[in-house]
C-alpha positions as CSV (number, residue, x, y, z in Angstrom):
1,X,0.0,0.0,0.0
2,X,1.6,3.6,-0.5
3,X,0.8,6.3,0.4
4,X,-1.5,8.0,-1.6
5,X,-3.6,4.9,-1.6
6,X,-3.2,5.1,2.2
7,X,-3.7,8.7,2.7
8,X,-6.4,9.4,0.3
9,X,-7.5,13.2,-0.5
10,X,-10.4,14.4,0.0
11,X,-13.0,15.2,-2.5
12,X,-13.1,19.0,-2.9
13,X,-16.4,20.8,-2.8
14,X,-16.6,21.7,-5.9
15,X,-15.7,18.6,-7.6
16,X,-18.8,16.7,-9.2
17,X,-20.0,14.6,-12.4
18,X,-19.1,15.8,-15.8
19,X,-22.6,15.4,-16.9
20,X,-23.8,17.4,-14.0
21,X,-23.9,21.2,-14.7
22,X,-22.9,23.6,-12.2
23,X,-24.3,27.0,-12.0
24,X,-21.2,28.6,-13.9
25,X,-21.7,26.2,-17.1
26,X,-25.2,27.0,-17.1
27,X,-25.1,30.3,-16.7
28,X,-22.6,30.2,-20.0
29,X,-24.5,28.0,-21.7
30,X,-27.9,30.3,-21.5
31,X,-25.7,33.0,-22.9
32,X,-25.0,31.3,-25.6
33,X,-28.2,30.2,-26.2
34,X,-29.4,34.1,-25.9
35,X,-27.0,35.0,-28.3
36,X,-28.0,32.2,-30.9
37,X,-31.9,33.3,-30.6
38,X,-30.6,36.9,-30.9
39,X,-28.7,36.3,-34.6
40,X,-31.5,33.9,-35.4
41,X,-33.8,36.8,-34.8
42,X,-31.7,39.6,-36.3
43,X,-31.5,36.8,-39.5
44,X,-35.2,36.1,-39.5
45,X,-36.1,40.3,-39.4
46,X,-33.9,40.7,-42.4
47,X,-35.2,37.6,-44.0
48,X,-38.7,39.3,-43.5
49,X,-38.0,42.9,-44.6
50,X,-36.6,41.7,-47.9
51,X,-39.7,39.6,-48.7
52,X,-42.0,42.8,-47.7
53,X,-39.6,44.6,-50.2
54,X,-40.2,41.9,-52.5
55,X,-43.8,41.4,-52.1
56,X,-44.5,45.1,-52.5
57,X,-42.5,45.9,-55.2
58,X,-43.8,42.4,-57.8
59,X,-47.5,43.6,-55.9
60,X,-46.7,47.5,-57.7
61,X,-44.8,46.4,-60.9
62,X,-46.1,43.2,-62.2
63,X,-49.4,44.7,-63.6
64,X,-47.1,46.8,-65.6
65,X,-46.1,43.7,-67.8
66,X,-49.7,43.7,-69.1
67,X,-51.9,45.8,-71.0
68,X,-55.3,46.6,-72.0
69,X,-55.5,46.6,-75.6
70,X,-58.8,47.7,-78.1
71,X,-59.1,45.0,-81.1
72,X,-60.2,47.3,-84.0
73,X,-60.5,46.9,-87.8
74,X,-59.4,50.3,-89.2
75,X,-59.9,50.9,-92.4
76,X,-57.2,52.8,-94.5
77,X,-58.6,54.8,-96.8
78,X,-56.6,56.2,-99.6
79,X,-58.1,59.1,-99.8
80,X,-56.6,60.7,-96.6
81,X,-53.5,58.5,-96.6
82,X,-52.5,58.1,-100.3
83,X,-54.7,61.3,-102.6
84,X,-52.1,61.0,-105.5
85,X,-52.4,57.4,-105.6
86,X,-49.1,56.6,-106.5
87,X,-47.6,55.0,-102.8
88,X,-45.2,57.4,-103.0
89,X,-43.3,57.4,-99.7
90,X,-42.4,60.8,-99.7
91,X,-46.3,61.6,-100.3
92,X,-47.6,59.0,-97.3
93,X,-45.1,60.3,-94.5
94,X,-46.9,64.3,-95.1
95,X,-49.7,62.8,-93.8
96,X,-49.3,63.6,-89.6
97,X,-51.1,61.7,-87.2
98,X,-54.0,63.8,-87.4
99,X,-54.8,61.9,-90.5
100,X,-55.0,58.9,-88.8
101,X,-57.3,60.4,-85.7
102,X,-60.2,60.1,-87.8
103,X,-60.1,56.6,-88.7
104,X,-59.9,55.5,-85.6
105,X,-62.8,57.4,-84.2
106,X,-64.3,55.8,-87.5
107,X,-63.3,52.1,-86.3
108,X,-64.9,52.9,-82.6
109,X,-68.1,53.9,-84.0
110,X,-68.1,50.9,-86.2
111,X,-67.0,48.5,-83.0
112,X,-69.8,50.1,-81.1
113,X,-72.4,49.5,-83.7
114,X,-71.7,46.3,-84.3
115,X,-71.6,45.3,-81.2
116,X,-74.9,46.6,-80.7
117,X,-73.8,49.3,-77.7
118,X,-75.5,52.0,-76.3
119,X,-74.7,54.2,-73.2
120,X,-76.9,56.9,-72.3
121,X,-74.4,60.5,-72.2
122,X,-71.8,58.9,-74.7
123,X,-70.2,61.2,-77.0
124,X,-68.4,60.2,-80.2
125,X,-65.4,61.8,-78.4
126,X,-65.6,60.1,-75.6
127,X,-65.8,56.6,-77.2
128,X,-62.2,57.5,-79.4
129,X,-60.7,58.8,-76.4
130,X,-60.4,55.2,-74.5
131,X,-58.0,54.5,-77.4
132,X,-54.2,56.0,-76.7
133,X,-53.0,59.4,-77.9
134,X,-50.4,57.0,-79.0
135,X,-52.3,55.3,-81.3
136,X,-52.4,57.6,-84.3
137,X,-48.3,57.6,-84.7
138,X,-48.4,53.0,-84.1
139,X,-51.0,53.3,-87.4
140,X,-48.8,55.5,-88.9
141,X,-45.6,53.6,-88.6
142,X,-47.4,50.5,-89.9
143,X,-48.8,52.3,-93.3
144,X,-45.5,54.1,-93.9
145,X,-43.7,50.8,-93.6
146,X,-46.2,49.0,-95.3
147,X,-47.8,51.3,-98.1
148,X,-49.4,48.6,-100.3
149,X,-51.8,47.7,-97.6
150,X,-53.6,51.6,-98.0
151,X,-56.9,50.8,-99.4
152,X,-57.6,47.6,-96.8
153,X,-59.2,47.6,-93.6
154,X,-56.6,46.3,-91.3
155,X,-57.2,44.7,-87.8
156,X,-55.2,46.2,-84.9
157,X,-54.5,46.1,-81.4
158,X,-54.2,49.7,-80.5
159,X,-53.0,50.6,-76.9
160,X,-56.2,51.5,-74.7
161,X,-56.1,54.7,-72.9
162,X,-53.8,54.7,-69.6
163,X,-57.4,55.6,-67.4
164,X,-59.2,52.4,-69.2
165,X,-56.3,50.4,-68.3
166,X,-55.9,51.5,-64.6
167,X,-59.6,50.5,-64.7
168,X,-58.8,47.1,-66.1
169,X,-55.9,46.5,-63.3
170,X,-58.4,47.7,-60.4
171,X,-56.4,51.4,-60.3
172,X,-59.3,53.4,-61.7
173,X,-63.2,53.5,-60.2
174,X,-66.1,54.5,-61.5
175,X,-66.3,57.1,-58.4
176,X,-62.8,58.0,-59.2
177,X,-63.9,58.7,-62.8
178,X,-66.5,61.3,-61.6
179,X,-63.5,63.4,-60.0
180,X,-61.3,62.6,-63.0
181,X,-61.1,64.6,-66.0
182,X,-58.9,63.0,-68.2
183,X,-61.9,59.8,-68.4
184,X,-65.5,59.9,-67.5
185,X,-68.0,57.2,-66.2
186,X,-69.7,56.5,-69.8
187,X,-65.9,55.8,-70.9
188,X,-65.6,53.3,-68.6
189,X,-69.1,51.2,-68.9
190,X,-68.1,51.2,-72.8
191,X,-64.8,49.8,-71.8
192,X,-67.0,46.7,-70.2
193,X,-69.2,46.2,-72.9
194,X,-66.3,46.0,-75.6
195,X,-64.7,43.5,-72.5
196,X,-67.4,41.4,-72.8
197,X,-67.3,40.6,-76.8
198,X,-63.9,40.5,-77.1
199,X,-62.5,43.9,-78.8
200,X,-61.0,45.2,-74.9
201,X,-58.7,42.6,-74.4
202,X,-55.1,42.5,-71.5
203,X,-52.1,40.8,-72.3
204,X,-48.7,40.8,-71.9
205,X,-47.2,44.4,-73.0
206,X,-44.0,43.7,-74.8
207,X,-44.0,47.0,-75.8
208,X,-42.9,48.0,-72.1
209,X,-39.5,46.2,-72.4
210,X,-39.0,47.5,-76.1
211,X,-40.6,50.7,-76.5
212,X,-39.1,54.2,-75.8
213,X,-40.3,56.1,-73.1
214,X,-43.2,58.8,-73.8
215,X,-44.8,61.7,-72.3
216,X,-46.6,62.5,-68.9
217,X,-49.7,62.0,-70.7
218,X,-49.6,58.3,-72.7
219,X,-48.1,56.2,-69.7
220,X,-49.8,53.6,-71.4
221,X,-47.1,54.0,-74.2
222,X,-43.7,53.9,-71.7
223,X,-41.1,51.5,-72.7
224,X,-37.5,50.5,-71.2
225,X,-36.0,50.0,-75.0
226,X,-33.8,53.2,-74.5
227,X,-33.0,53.0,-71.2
228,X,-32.4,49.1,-71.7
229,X,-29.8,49.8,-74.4
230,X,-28.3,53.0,-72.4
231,X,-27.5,50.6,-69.8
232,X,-26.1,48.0,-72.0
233,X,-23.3,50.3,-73.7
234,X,-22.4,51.4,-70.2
235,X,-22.2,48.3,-68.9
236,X,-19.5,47.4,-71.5
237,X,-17.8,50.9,-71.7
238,X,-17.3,49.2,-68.4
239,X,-16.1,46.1,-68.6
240,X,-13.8,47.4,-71.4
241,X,-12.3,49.2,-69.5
242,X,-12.2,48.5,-65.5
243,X,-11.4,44.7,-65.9
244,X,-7.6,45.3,-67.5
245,X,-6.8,48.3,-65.5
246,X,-8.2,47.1,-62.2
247,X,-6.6,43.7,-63.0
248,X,-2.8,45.2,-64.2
249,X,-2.9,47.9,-61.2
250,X,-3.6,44.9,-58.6
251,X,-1.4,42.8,-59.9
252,X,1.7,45.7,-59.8
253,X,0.6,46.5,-56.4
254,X,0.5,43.1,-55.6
255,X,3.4,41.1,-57.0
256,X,5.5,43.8,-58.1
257,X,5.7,47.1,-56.3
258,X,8.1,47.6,-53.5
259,X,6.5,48.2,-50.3
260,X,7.0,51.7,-49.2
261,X,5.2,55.1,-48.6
262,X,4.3,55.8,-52.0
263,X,2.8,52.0,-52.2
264,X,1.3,52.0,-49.0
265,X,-0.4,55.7,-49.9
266,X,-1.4,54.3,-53.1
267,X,-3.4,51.5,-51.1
268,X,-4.9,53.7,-48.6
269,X,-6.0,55.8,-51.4
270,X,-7.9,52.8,-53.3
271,X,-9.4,52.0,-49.6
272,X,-10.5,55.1,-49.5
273,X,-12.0,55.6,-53.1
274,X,-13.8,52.7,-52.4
275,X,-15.9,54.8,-49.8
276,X,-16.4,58.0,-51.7
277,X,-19.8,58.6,-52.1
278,X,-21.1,58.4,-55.8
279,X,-22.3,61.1,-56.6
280,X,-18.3,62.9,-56.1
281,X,-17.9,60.8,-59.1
282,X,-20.9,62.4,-60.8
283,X,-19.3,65.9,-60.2
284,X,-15.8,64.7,-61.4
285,X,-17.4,63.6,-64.5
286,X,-19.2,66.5,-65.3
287,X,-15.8,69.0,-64.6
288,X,-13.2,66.2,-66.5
289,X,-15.1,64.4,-69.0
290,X,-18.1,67.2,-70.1
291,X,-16.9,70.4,-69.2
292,X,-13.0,69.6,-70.0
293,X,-13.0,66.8,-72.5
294,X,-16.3,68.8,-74.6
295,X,-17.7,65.1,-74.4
296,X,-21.6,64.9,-74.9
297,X,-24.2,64.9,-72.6
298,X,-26.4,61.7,-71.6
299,X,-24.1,59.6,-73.7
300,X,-23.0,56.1,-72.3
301,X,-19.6,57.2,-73.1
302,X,-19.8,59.5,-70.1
303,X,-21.7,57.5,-67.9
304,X,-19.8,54.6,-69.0
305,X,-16.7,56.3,-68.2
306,X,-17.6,57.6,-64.6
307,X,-19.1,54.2,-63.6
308,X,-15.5,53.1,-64.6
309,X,-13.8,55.5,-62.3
310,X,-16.1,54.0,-59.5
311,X,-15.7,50.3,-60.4
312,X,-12.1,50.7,-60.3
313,X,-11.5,50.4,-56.5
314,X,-13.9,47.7,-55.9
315,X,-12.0,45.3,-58.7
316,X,-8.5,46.3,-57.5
317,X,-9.4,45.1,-53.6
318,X,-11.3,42.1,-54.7
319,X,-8.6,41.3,-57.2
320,X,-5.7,42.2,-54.7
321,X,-7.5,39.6,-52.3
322,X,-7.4,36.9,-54.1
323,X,-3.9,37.0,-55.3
324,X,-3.3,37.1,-51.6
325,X,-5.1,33.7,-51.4
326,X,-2.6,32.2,-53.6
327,X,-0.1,30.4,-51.3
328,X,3.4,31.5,-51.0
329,X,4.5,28.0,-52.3
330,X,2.9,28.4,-55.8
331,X,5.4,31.1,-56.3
332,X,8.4,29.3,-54.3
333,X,7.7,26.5,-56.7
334,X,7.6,28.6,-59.6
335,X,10.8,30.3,-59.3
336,X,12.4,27.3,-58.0
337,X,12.2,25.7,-61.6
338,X,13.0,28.7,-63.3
339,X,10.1,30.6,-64.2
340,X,10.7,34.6,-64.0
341,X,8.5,36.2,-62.3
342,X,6.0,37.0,-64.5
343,X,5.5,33.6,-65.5
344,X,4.7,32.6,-62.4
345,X,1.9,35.3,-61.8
346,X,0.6,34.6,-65.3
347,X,1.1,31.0,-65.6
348,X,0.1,29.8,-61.7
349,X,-0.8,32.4,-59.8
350,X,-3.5,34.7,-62.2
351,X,-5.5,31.5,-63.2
352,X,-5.6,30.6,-59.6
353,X,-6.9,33.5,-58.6
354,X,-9.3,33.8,-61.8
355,X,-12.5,32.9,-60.1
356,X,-12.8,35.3,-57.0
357,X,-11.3,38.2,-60.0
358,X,-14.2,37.5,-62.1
359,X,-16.4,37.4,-59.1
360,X,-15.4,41.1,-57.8
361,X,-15.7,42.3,-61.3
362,X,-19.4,40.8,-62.2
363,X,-20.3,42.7,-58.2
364,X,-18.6,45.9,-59.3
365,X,-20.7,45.7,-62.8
366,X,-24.2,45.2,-60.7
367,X,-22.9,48.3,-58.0
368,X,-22.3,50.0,-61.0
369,X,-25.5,48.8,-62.6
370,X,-27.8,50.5,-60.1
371,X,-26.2,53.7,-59.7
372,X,-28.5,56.9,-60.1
373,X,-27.1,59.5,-58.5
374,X,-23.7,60.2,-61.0
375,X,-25.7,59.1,-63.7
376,X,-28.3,62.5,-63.1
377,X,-25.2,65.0,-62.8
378,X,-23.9,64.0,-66.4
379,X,-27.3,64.6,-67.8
380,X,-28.7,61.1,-68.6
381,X,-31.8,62.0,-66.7
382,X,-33.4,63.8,-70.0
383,X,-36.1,62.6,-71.6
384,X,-35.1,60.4,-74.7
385,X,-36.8,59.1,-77.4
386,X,-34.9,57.9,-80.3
387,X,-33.2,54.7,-79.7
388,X,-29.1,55.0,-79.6
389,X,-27.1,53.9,-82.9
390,X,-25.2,50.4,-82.9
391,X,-21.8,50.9,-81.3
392,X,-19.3,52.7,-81.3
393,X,-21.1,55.6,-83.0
394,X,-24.1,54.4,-80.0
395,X,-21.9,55.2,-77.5
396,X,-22.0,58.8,-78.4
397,X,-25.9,59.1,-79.1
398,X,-28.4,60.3,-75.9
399,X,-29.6,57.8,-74.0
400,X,-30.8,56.8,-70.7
401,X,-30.4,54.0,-68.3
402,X,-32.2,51.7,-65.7
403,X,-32.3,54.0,-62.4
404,X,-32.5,56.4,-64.2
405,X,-35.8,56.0,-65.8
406,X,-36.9,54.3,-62.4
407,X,-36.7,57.9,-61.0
408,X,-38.0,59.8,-63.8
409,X,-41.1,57.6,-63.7
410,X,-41.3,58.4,-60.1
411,X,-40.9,61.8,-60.1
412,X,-44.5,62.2,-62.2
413,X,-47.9,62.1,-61.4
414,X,-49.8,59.8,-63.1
415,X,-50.0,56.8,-61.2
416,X,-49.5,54.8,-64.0
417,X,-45.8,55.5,-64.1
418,X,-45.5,54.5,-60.6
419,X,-46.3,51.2,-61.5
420,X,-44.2,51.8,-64.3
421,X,-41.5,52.2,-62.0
422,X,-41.9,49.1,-60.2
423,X,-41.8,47.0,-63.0
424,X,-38.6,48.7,-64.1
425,X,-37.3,47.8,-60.8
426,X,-38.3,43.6,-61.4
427,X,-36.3,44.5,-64.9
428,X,-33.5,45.9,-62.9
429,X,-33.6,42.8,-60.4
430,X,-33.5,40.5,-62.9
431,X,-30.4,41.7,-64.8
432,X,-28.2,41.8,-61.0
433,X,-29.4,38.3,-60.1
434,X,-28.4,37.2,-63.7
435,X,-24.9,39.1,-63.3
436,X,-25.0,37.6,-59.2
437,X,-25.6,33.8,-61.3
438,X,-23.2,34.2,-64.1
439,X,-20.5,35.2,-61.2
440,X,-21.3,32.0,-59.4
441,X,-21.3,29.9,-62.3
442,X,-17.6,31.3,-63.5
443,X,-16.3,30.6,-59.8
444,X,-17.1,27.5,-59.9
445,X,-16.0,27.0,-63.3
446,X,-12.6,28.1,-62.6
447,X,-12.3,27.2,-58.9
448,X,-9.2,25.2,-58.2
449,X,-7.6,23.2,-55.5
450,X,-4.5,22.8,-54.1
């Protein structure tokens, strides 16, 4: 027997099982548990306030992707389009849209005759006016593009009027009408009874994704063609341009500059730039590239160029990053069968680093996708019809862009544009989860490991 099998210690008073909890261990172990239920919570909020955000925008903006229609067969006649007779172009494009007013009052009567309507108080006015003002120059653009058809009777769907389609999407009342004076009652009851046998018809508005925008008062007539296209030159102008410089400035900075003051205020710099508010980059703009340069305004060239000058950090710190994430010994080994330098950043360490480049750029592309704020100091906040030329001479041509025409729409009254605007905010959505997708697809198409 030794001694400590003679002599035994005593248990101490705190001693005690393992899968016994003293108050110390549950005391911790509650915290922990409150702080779990307190990120689940904080998760769960922002869960929630992204699905309200959600919810009420596609609630807003999906109507917008339909529109009420009238069905009418118009006739053509040759004496108002074509007097000479010959289908001369020249002859057919003197004739404004006021010559093609009257023959679509003309097709309304006949609509409502045949269909047997009658409203008590309905003016011959009245029953055009639930066709768009737009209507005229759609008929017009159809017979100067196709002259033989002048002398037919044509069937066409002609936008309704913004009021009858607010009244079709649950918008517009029949109290509401009483108030309004840009649609009356009488306008609306016609609009059911050409519902009923098929002229009124809603579908899906294609026009809204290819059309050019249009005035305060044809909402029904508001496209995203322009402002589709205006972001799709900048977004290149972009890409053109950010993806080699950022790239070739981080990997100087990071493979080949000495590490000293100028380096290290170079850095500090791009940290810093990173931060700057947008709309400094709006002002520089306008002073370097408009009021200096003599560039135009509301050209994607400009707003192309600015969005590069605020791309640019974001690439060079994602870019720096994941050449940093290279290890060392990709480079040791390298050098150590001897490859100079730049063959081992080209050859090993660039196509290592590849996926989380192209990642950083495709995020600096959507940040620079839903910027407003520069874009409104270089002037691509004016109102733009004509659709920009191919490139490069597009890139010089007025145009708008996403945001952009997401606050223009706002900024009116109609509430027609509002909803306008929402559904120009699904289209924006759309285009950063496909640019959010294409980044994840590329990092895992060029993800290595080592």
């Amino acid at each position: 027997m030794t001694d400590a099998t003679a002599n035994p210690t005593p248990p101490s008073a705190h001693s005690g099982s393992l899968l016994v909890q003293d108050k110390l261990t549950k005391k911790r172990n509650a915290a922990e548990a409150r702080f779990k239920l307190y990120g689940l919570t904080a998760v769960s909020l922002g869960i929630l306030a992204l699905v309200l955000l959600l919810a009420s925008i596609l609630s807003n903006g999906l109507s917008s992707f339909q529109q009420t229609f009238v069905s009418l067969d118009v006739e053509l006649v040759e004496a108002k389009l074509d007097k000479n007779g010959n289908r001369n172009i020249d002859d057919i494009k003197k004739v404004s849209t006021f010559g093609y007013a009257p023959l679509i009052k003309a097709a309304v009567e006949k609509a409502i005759a045949d269909g047997g309507i009658e409203i008590e108080g309905l003016t011959a006015k009245d029953a055009a006016g639930i066709v768009s003002k737009d209507a005229p120059a759609q008929l017009r653009n159809y017979v100067i593009a196709n002259p033989e058809k002048i002398g037919t009777t044509i069937n066409f769907n002609l936008l309704a009027n913004g009021r009858i389609d607010g009244y079709q999407k649950g918008r517009v009342t029949k109290e509401s009408a009483e108030l309004d004076s840009n649609v009356s009652p009488e306008q609306l009851m016609l609009a059911d009874a050409l519902k009923e046998n098929g002229t009124l018809v809603k579908r899906f508005n294609w026009g809204f994704i290819t059309r050019p925008d249009a005035s305060e008062n044809r909402p029904e007539a508001a496209g995203l063609g322009v402002a589709i296209l205006g972001s799709l030159y900048m977004m290149m102008v972009v890409l053109v341009l950010a993806l080699p410089i950022g790239v070739a400035a981080s990997i100087y900075l990071e493979e080949f500059a000495p590490k000293n003051r100028w380096t290290d205020l170079i850095e500090v710099n791009i940290s810093n730039l990173a931060a700057v508010p947008s709309i400094v980059f709006g002002i520089l703009g306008l002073a370097i590239f408009i009021n200096f340069a003599g560039l135009p305004q509301s050209a994607p060239i400009v707003g192309g160029l600015v969005l590069t000058l605020m791309t640019l950090p974001t690439i060079i710190i994602a870019t720096r990053a994941s050449l940093k994430s290279v290890p060392p010994s990709i480079r040791d080994a390298a050098l150590g069968v001897g490859a100079s330098k730049m063959q081992s950043v080209l050859h090993h360490v660039l196509p290592l680093a590849a996926p989380g480049i192209l990642t950083g750029t495709i995020i600096g592309l959507a940040q620079a996708l839903g910027e407003t704020a520069p874009l409104l100091l270089i002037g691509m906040v004016a109102f733009v019809r004509e659709y920009p030329s191919a490139p490069p001479e597009g890139f010089f041509d007025p145009a708008s862009a996403l945001p952009v025409q997401v606050y223009n729409w706002t900024q009116r009254a109609d509430p027609a544009f509002v909803e306008r605007a929402s559904g120009a905010i699904i289209v924006l959505l759309i285009f950063l989860v496909f640019m959010n997708a294409v980044a994840i697809m590329l990092r895992r198409r060029f993800e290595r490991r080592w």
